[in-house]
TORGU-649196 format. One record per residue: residue number from 1; x, y, z of N, C-alpha, C, O, CB in turn. Coordinates in pm, 1 decimal, always signed. Each point is the difference from the previous one (the first is absolute). Glycine has a CB too. Layout:
// TORGU-649196
   resi        nxx        nyy        nzz       caxx       cayy       cazz        cxx        cyy        czz        oxx        oyy        ozz       cbxx       cbyy       cbzz
    NUM          X          Y          Z          X          Y          Z          X          Y          Z          X          Y          Z          X          Y          Z
...
END
This chain:
// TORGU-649196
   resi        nxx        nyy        nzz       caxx       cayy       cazz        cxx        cyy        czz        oxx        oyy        ozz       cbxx       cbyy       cbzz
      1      +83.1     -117.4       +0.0      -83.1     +117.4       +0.0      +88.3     +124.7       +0.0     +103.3       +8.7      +66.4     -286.5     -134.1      +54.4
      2     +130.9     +229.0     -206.7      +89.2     +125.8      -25.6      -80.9     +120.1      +23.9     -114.0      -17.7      -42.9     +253.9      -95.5     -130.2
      3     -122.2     +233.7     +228.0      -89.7     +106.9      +65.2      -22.6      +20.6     -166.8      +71.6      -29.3      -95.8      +24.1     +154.2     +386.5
      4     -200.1      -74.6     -282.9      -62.4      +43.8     -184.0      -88.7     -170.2      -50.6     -108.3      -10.8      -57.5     +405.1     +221.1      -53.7
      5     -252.3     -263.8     +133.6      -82.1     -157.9     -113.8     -144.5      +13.8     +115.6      -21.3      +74.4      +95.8     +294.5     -336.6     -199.1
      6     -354.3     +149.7      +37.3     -125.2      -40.8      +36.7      +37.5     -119.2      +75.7     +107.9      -58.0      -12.1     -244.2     +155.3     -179.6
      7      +59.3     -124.5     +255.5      +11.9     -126.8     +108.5       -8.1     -117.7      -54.9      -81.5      -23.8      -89.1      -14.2     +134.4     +249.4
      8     +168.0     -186.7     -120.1       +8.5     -158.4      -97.0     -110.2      -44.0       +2.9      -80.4      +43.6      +82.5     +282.4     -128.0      -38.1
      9     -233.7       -7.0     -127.3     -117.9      -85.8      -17.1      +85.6     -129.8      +42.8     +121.0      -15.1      -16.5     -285.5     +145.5     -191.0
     10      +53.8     -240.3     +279.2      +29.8     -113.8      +33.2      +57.9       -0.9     +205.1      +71.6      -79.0      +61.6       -7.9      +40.0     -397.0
     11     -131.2     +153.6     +376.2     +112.3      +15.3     +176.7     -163.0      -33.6       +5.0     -108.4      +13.5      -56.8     +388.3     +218.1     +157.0
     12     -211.4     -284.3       +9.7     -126.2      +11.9     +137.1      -98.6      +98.7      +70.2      -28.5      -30.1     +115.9     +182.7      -88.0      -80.4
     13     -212.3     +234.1      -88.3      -11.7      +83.8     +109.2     -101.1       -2.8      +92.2     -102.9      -60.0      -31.0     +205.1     +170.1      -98.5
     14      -96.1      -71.5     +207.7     -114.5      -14.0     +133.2      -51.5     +106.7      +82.1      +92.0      +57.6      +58.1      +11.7     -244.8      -33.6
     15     -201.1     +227.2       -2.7      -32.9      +94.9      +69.3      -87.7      -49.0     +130.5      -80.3      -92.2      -14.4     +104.7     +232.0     -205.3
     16       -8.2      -79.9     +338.7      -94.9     -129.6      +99.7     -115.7     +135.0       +2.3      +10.0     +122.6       +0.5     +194.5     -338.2     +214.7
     17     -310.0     +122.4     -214.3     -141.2      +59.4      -24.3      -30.6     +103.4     +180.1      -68.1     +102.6       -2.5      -41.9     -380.7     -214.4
     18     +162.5     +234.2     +330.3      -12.1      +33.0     +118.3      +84.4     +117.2       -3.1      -52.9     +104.9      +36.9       -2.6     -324.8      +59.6
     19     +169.5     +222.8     -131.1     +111.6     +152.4       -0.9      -74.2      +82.7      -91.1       +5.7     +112.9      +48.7     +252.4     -213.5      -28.6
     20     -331.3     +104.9     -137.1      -86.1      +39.8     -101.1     -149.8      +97.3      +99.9      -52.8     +107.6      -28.1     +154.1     -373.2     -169.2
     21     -124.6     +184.5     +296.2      -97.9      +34.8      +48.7       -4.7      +82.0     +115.4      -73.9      +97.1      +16.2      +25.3     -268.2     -120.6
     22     +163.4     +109.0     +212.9       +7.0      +47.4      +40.2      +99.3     +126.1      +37.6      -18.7      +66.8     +101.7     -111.3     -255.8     -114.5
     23     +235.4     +214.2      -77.7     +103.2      +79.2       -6.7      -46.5     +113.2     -120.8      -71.8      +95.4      +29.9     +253.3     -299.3      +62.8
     24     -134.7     +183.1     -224.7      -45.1      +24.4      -78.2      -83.4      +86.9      -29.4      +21.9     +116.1      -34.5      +45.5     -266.4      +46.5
     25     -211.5      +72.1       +6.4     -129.5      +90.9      -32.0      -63.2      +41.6     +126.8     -122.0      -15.2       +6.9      +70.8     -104.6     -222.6
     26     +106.3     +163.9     +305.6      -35.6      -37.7     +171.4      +53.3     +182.3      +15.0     +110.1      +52.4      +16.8      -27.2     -411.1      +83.7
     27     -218.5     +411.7     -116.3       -4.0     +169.5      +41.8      +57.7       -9.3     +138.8      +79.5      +92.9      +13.9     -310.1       +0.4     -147.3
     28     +224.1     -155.8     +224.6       -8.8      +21.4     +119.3     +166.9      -31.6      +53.2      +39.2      +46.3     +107.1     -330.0     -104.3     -102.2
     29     +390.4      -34.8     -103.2     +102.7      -31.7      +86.4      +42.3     +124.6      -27.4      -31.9      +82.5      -85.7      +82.8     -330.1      +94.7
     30      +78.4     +245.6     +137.9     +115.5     +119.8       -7.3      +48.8      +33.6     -104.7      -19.4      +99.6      -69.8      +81.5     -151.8     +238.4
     31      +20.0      -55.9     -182.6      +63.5      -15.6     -153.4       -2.7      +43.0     -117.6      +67.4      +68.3      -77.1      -76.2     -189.3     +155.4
     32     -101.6      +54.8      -73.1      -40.6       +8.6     -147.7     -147.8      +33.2      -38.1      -65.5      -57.1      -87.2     +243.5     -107.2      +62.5
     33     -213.3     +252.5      +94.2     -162.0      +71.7       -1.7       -7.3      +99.4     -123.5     -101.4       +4.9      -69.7      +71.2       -0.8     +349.8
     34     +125.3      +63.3     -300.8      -13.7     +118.2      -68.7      +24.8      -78.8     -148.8      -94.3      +18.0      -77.1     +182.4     +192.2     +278.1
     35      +29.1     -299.8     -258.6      -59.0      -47.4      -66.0      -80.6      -73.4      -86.0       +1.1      -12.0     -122.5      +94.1      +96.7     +214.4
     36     -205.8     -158.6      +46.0     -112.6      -61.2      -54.5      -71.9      +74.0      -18.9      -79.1      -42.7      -84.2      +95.8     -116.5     +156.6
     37      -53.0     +310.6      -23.7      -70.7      +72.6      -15.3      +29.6      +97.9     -164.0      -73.8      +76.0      -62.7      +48.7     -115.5     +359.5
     38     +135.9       +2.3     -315.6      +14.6     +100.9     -159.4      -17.1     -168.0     -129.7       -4.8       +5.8     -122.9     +271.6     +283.5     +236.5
     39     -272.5     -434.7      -13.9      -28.6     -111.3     -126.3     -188.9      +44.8      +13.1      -78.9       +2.5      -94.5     +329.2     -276.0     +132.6
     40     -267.2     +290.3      +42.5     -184.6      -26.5      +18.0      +27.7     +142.6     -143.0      +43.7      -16.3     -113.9     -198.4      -67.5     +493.5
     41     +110.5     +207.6     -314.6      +38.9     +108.0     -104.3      +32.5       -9.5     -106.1      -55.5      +77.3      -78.1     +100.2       -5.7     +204.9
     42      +37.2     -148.0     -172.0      +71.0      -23.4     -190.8      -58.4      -98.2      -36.2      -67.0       +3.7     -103.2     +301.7      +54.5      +99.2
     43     -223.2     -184.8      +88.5      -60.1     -126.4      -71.9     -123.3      -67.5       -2.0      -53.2      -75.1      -81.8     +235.8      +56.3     +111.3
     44     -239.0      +95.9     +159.1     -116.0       -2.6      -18.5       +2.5     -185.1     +116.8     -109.6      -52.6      +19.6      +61.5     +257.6     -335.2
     45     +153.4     -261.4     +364.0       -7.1     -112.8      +54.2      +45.2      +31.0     +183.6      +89.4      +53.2      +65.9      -32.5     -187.0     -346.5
     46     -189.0      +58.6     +300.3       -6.9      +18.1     +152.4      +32.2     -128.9     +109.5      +33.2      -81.7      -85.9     -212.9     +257.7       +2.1
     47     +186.4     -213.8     +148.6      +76.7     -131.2     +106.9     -124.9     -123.1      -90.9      +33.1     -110.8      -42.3      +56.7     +263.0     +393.6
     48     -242.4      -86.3     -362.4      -63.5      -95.1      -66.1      +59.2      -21.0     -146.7      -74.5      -73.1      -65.2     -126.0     +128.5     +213.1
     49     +275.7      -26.7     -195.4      +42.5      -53.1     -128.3     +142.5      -38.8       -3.0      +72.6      +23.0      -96.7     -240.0     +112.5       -6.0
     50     +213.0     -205.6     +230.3     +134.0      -21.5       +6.5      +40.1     -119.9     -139.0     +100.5      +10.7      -70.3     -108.2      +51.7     +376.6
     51      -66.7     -139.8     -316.2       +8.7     -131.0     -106.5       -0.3      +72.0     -122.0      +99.2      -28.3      -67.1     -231.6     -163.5     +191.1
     52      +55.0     +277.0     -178.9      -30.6      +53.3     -100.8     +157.0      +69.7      -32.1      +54.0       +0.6     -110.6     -344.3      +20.3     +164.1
     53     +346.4      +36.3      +72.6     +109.9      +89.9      -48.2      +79.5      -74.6      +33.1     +104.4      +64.3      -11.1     -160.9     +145.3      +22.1
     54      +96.8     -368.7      +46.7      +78.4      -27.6      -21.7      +12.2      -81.1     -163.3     +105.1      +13.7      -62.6      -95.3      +22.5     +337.0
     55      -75.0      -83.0     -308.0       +0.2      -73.6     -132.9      +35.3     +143.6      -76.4     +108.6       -8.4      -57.4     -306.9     -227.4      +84.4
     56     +126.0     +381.8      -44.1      +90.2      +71.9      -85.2     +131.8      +33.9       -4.5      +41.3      +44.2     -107.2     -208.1       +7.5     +103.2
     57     +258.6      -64.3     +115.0     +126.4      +28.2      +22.2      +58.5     -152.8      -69.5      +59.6       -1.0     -107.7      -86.4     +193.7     +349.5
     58       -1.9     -323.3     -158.9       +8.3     -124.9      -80.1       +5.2      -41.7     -196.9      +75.0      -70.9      -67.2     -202.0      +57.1     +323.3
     59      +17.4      +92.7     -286.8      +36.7       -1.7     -102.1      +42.4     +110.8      -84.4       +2.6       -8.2     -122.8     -113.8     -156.2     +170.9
     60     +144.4     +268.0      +18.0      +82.7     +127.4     -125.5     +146.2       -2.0      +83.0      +82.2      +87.3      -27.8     -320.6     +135.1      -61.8
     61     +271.7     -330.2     +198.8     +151.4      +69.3      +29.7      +87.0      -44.1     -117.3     +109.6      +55.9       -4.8     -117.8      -67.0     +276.4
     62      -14.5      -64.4     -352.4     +102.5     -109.6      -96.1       +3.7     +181.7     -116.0     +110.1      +25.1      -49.2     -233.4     -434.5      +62.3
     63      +12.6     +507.2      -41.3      +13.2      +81.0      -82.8      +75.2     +131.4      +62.5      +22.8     +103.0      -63.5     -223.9     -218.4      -54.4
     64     +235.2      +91.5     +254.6      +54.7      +89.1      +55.8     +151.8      +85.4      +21.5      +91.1      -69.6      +44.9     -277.4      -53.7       +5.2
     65     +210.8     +235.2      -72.7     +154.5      +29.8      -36.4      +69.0      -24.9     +159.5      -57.0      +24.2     +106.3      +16.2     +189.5     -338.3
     66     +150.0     -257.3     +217.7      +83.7       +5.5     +123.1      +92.6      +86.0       +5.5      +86.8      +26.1      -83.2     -120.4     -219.1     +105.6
     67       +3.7     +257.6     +125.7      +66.9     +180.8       -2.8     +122.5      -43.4     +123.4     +110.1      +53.2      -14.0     -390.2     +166.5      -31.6
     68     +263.0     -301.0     +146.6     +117.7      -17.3      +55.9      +34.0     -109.6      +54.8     -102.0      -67.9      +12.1      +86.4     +253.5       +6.9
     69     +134.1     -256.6      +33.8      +10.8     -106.9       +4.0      +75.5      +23.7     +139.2      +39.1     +116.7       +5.0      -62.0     -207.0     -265.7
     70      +61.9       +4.0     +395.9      +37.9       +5.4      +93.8      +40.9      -76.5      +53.6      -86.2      -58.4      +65.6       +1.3     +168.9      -76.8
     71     +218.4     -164.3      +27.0      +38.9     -117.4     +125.9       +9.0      +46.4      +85.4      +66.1     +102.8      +14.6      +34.6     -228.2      -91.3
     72     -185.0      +48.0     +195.5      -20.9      +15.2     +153.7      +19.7     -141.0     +106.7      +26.9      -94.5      -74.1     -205.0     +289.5      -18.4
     73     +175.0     -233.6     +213.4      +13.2      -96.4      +41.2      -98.4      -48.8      +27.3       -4.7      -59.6     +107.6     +167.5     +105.6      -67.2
     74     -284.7      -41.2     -127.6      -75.2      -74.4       +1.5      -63.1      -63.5     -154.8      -99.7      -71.5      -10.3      +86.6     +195.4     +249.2
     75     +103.9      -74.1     -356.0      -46.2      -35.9      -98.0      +63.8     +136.5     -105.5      +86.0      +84.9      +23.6     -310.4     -250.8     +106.8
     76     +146.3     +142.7     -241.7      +50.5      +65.4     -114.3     -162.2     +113.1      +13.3      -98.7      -59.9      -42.7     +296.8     -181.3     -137.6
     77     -217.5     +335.6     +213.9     -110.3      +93.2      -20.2       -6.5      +59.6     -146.4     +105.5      +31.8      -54.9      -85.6      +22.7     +303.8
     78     -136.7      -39.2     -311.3       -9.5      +40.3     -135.6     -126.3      +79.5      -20.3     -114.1      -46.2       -3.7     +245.3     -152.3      -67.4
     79      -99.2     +310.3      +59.8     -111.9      +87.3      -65.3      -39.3       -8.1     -134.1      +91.1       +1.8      -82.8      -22.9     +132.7     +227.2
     80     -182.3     -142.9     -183.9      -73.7      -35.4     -106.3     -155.8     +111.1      -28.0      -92.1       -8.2      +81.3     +215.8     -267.4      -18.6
     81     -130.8     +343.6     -147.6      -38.5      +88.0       +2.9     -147.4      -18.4     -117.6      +21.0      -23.1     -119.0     +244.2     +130.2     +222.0
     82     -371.9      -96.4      -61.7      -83.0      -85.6     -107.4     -104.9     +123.5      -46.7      -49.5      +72.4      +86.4      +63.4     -354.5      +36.5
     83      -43.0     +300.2     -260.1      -77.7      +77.7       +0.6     -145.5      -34.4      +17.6      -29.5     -118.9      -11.9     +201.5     +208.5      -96.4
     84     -255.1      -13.8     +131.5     -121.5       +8.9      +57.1     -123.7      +11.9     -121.7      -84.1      -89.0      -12.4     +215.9     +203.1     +234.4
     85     -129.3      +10.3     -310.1      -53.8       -4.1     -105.5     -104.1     +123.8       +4.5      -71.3      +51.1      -86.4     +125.1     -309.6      +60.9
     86      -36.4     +280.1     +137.3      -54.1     +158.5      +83.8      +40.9      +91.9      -36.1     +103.8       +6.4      +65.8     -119.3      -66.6     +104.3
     87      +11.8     +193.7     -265.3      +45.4     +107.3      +35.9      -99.3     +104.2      +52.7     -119.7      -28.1       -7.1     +287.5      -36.9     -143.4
     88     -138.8     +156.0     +190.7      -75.3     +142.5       +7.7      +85.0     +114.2       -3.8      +77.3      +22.6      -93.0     -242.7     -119.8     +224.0
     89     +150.3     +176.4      -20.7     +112.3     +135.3      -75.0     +112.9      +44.0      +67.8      +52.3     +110.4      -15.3     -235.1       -7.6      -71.4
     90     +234.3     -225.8     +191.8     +101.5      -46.0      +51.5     +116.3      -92.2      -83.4     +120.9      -19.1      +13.0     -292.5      +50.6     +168.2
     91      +73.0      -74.1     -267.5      +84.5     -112.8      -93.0      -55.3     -137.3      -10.5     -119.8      -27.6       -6.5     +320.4     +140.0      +73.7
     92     -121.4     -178.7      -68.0      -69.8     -134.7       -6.4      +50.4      -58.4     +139.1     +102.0      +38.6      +57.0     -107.9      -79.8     -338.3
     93      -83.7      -61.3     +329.3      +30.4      -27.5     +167.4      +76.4     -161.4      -39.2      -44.1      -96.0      -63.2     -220.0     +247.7     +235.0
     94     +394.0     -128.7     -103.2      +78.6      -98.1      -24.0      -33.6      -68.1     +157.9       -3.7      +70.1     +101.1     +199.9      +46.7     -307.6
     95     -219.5     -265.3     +206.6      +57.2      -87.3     +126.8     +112.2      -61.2       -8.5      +48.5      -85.0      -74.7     -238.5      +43.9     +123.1
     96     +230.1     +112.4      +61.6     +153.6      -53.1      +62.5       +1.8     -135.5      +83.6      -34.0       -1.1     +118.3      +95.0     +253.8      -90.9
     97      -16.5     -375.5     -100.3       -9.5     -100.6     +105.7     +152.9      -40.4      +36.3     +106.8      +28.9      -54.1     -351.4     -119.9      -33.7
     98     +210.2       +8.5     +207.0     +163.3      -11.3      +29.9      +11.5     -130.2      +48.5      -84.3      -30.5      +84.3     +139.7     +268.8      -18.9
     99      +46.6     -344.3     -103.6      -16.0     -103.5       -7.0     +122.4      -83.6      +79.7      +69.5      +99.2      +21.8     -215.7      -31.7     -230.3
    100     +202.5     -148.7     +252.0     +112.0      -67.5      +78.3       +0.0     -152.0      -67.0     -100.6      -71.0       -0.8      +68.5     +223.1     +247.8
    101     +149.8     -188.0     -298.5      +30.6     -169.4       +5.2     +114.1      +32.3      +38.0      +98.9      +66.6      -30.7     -218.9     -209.4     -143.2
    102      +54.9      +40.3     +290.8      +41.8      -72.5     +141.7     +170.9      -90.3      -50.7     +114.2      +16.9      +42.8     -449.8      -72.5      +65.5
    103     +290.5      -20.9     -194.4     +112.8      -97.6      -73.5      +12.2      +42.6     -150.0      -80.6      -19.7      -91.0      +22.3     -194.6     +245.4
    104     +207.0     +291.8     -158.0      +13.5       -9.1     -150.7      +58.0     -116.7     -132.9      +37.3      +11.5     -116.8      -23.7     +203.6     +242.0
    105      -35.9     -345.2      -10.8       -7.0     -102.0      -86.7     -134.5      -62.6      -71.4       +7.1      -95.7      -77.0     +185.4      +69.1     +215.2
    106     -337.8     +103.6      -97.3     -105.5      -61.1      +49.8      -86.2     +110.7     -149.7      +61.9     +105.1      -16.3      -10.1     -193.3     +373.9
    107     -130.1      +77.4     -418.9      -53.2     +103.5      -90.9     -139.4      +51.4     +100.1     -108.2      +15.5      -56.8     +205.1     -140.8     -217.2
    108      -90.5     +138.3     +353.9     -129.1      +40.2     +108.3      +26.0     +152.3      +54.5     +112.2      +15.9      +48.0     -142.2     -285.0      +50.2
    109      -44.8     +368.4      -98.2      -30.3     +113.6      +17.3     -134.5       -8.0      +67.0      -99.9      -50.7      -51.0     +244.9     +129.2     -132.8
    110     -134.4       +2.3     +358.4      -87.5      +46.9      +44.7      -25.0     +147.4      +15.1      +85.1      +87.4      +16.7      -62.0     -288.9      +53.6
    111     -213.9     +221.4      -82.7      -25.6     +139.0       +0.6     +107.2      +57.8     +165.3      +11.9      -70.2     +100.5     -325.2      +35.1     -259.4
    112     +356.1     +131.7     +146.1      -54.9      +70.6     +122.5      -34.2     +115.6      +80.2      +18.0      +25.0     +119.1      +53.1     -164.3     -150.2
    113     -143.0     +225.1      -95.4      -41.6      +80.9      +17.1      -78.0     +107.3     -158.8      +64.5      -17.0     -103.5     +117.7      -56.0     +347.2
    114     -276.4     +147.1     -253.3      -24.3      +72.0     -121.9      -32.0     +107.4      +71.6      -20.1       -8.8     +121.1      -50.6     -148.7     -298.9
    115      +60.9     +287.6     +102.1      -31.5     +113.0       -6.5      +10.8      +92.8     -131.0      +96.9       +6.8      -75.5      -48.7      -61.2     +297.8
    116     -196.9     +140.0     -234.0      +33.6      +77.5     -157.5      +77.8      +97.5     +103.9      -18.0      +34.7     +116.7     -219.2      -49.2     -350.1
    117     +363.2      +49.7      +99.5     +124.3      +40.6      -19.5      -56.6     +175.0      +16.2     -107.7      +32.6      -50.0     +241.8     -273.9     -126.1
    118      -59.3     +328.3     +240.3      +19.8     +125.1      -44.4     -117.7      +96.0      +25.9       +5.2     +113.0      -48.7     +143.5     -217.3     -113.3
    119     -243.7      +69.8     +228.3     -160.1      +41.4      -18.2       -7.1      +50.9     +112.0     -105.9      +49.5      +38.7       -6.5     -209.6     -176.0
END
């Protein structure tokens, strides 16, 4: 994988439907409230549509550009940047997902984390 290409076809990827729900699209955590509150806003997906938005990230990350790449001690972190298909007069609303394999012998990539980009 090279910062600029699209995400391989043929990896594993995974997103767990519970971090989706409850992190994620979850107005209420610390964390990450503000931006579930700008995905509800752009995309329109709320903790009730955690499945729905995980299968869209599932299937457009393979069309997605990769903007940075990271060794850490817990894996290889990879930003992957997917477009949305949204614009208005901000631009077009890019989601930023961010992804970790654990083993870089292994073709498996987990979600762990999204947010639209820049908004």
């Amino acid at each position: 994988m090279t910062i600029g290409d699209k995400m391989p076809s043929g990896y594993n990827y995974t997103a767990d439907i519970e971090k989706i729900r409850t992190y994620v699209l979850n107005l209420a955590h610390k964390r990450g409230g503000d931006k579930a509150y700008i995905l509800r806003q752009v995309l329109g997906y709320t903790q009730d549509d955690a499945e729905e938005f995980r299968q869209f990230i599932l299937e457009n990350v393979e069309a997605g550009t990769i903007k940075k790449i990271e060794d850490t001690v817990w894996g290889q972190k990879i930003r992957v940047d997917i477009n949305t298909g949204i614009i208005n007069h901000k631009g077009e609303a890019i989601l930023l997902t961010a992804w970790i394999q654990e083993d870089l012998d292994k073709n498996e990539l987990r979600l762990t984390t999204a947010y639209i980009q820049g908004r």
